[in-house]
N, C-alpha and C positions, 0 to 999 in steps of 0.2 A: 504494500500500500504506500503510496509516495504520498510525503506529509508536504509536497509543493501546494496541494491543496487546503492543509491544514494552518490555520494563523497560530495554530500552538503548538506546543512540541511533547513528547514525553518528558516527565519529569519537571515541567513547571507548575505554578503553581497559579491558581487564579481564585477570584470568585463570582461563587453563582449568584445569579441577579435574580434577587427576590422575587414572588411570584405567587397570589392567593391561590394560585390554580397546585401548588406541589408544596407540602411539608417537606422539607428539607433541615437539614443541620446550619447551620450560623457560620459563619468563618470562612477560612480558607481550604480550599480541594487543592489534590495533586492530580496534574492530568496522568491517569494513568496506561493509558491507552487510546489509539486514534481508529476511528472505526470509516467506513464508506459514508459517503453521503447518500441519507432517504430525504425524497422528495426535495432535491436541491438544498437541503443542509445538511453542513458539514456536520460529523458528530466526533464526542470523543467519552471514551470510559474514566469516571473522576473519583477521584477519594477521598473523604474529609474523614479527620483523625478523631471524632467524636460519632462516626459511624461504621458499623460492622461491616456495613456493606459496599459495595462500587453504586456507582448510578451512571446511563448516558442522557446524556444531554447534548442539545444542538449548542452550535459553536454561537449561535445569539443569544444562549445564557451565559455565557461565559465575559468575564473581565479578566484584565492580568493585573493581578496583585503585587503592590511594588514594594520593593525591601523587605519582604518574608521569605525565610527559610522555612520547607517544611523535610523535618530530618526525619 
């Protein structure tokens, strides 16, 4: 999968942009994976450290979060 398409990369780190429509976690995600584009958005598989799980999300929930580290 070429991430030429992708505005993020593995291993950064963003945040998701709020949204009444998805309960989500507070904070910052680590993209952890870049997935194909459905219906003409990009996606990518994301992490936050106060969730067990992964989630995808389209790359228009996504921001990039500046000066966090996530170790």
């Amino acid at each position: 999968m070429s991430d030429a398409i992708h505005k993020f990369k593995v291993g950064q780190t963003v945040d998701l942009i709020h949204s009444t429509f998805r309960s989500a976690a507070r904070g910052s995600y680590q993209i952890v994976g870049l997935r194909p584009a459905e219906d003409g958005n990009t996606q990518y598989r994301i992490k936050s450290r106060s969730e067990a799980h992964e989630r995808v999300v389209s790359e228009n929930d996504l921001i990039l979060t500046t000066n966090v580290k996530f170790d």
